[in-house]
Phi, psi and omega in degrees: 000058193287152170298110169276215191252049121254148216222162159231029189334137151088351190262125179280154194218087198265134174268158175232177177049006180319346185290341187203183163030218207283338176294304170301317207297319165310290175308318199293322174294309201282341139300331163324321208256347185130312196318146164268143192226132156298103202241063192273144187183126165293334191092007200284161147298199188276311175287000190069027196234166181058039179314141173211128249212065198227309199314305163293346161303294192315328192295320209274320187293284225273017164300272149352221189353335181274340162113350165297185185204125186199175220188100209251110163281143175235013176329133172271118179285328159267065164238080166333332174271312150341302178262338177300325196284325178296291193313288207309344203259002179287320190290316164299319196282289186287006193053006173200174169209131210264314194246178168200134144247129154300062198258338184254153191204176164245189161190122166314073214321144186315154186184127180298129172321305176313348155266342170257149195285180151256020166285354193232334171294306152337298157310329186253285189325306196285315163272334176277317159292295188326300185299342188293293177329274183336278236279309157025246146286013176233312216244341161337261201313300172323282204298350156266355151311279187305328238063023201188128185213168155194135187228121170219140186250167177230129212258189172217188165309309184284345170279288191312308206246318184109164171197147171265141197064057168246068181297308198282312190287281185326348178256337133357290200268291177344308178303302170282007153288325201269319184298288200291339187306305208256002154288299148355306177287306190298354203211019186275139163097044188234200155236030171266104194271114170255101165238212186214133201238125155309011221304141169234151177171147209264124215219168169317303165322289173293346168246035183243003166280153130320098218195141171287142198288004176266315183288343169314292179343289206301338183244001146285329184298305214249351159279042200292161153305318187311314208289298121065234172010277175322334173277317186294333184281324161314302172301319167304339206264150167316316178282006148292107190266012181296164152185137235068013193269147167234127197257188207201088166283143162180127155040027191079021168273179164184112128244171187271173162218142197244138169248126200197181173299158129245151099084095163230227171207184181232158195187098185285322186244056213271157180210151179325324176301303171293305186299317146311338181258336156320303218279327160314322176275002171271115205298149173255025166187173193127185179330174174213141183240090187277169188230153198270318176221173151358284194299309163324324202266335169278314175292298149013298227245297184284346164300304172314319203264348182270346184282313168281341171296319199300318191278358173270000000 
């Protein structure tokens, strides 16, 4: 994946989780491109258990050696005194901070809900929302101060879709979906682009599931990190305008996921009755009518419904 003629010469980056897996695969592309990239990583195990405070060196030194320009943070970003100080001492040294991707997290080996605490929600929560939030909420004002941001956070499958015994991590990531939705609405018509990235990739994480061991095989052959990359350096980049987009990286795919209406019906006087028998009959795939926020979407529904009144 050598470097085209979009470039990120002169833009500072803070990467979070940067030390290993798709969080190195990132700083490493994103130096390629110019950028001085910011190399953050606690050192945690998956689980938060072994700290060892190595990982973000090693990344930002062969960054280094490679002729890049980086920079190794050991910061815990869900520590709110933390991560303001990582944001403010990135705004002292470089005078801006251009990009922010929200990459670091744990994950809790799979547990039937009825096994899980709320001590282990609390645990998932605190770095995947918490660090999304902190980091945020520390670097929003500087980049509406330049004018100019990019933030990509990172949601998952299992939030978007469910998955079984990820309760605390699915919900989490659901959350920092909800979390980039309405940051994104806050900053439309601006030039700070808020999105959200899907990653599939075989990573610590995905190989610490339970899985017959030829589809494990199957899924280091079809998950590189590398593949990654290229989406999360886009979404960083200036000529890029998305915002709010939530994109779908995986295994060399890249789409987008829309969240909308599909197809229902109306019924001013509804009764349990009706609705069961209506509401069954409504297809569970077909068009999708997305909305740019909340308020878009209330307006949508009382425009339409003043249109059916009007038609009976």
């Amino acid at each position: 994946m050598a470097a085209g003629e979009l470039r990120l010469d002169g833009r500072v980056v803070l990467v979070t989780g940067a030390g290993r897996g798709l969080g190195e695969s990132y700083a490493r592309y994103l130096a390629t491109l110019g950028a001085h990239v910011i190399v953050n990583d606690l050192g945690s195990g998956i689980a938060d258990a072994d700290r060892a405070p190595l990982p973000a060196r090693q990344v930002a030194e062969a960054i280094r050696a490679a002729g890049g320009m980086a920079s190794e943070d050991m910061s815990d970003v869900a520590d709110p005194g933390e991560a303001g100080a990582l944001v403010a001492r990135i705004v002292e040294v470089h005078g801006r901070i251009d990009a922010l991707i929200n990459n670091a997290g744990n994950f809790l080996p799979p547990a039937a809900f009825a096994e899980t605490t709320l001590s282990d929600f609390e645990r998932t929560w605190r770095i995947h929302l918490g660090g999304t939030y902190n980091l945020c909420r520390a670097a929003l004002p500087h980049m509406a101060a330049q004018g100019f941001g990019r933030i990509v956070n990172t949601i998952s499958t299992q939030g978007l879709y469910g998955g079984v015994g990820t309760a605390a991590y699915a919900s989490a990531k659901a959350a920092v979906q909800g979390l980039t939705a309405s940051l994104a609405a806050d900053h439309r018509g601006s030039d700070i682009g808020i999105n959200a990235i899907s990653p599939g990739a075989f990573t610590r994480m995905v190989d610490a599931g339970e899985r017959p061991p030829a589809f494990t095989e199957a899924l280091k052959r079809n998950l590189p990190a590398d593949l990654v990359a290229p989406a999360v350096a886009w979404l960083c980049h200036p000529g890029c305008t998305e915002n709010g987009a939530l994109i779908q990286a995986m295994s060399g795919w890249f789409s987008r996921t829309i969240i909308g209406d599909l197809d229902g019906f109306w019924d001013f006087s509804p009764s349990i009755d009706s609705i069961a028998r209506q509401l069954s009959a409504v297809p569970a795939s077909g068009p999708v009518r997305p909305a740019g926020d909340s308020a878009d979407h209330a307006r949508s529904i009382i425009s339409r419904a003043e249109a059916a009144r009007s038609a009976r």
